[in-house]
C-alpha positions, 0 to 999 in steps of 0.5 A, spaced: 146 153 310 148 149 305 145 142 304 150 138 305 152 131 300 147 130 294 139 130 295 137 123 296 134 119 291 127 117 291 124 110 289 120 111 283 113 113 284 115 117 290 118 123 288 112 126 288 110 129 294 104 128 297 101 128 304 095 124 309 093 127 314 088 122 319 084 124 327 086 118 331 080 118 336 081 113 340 088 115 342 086 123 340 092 124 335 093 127 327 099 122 324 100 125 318 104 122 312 109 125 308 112 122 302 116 124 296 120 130 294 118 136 299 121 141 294 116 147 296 114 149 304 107 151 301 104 146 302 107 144 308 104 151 311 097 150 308 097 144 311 098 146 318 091 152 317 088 146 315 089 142 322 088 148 326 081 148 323 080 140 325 083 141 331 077 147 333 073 142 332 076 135 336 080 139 341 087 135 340 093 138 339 097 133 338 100 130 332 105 125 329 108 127 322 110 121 319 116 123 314 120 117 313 118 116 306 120 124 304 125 128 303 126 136 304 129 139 297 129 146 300 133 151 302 134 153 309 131 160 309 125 157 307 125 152 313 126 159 317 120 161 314 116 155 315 117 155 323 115 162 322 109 160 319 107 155 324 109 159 330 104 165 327 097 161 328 098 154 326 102 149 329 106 151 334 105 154 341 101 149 345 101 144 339 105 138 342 109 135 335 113 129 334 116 129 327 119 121 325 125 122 320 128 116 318 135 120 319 136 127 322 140 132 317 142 139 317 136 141 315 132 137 320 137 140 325 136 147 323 128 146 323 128 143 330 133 148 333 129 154 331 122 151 333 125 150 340 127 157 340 120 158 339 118 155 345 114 148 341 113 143 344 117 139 339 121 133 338 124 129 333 125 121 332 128 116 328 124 111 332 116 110 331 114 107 338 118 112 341 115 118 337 109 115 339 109 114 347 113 121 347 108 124 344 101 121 348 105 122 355 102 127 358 
């Protein structure tokens, strides 16, 4: 799958790819910032063995990632391979994830579709207040 019309430009200072990750105790969730240009899964898949060893220690398996301010500049076969990743010891399978984009695009579509084919529990969002009531709803 190609990536369709031209990859979106970013404000300056943002093409930089950079991620936040914080446990919210009081309402027991990871939010997780993304912003700028994702050009590589790696740090994306590092990123979700790190969050498997935080949540050994807190129990949750929750977690909002906030991708509002990214853009994912990869091809579609790596977007399989980071599902493959996720699915195999981080966060798939009995993670519960909302992913909040500022709009769906065909490579969001094809990283939604796979990871359900997978059996996640994951659901993508434009909307922060619903991601969030989504994603803290038992």
């Amino acid at each position: 799958m190609e990536r369709e019309g031209k990859v979106k430009p970013m404000p300056a200072g943002r093409d930089t790819f950079k991620q936040e990750h914080r446990f919210v105790p009081e309402r027991n969730y990871y939010d997780c910032r993304l912003t700028g240009r994702i050009t590589s899964i790696e740090p994306l898949i590092e990123a979700g063995r790190k969050l498997v060893k935080m949540a050994e220690a807190t129990g949750c398996r929750r977690y909002l990632n906030d991708m509002r301010e990214s853009v994912f500049d990869v091809p579609a076969e790596d977007i399989l391979r980071l599902v493959t990743a996720h699915s195999q010891g981080s966060v798939g399978q009995g993670w519960k994830r909302a992913l909040l984009v500022e709009k769906m695009d065909p490579l969001l579509q094809l990283y939604d579709l796979a990871t359900v084919n997978r059996n996640s529990d994951l659901k993508i969002f434009t909307d922060g207040e619903e991601a969030l009531r989504w994603l803290l709803a038992d």
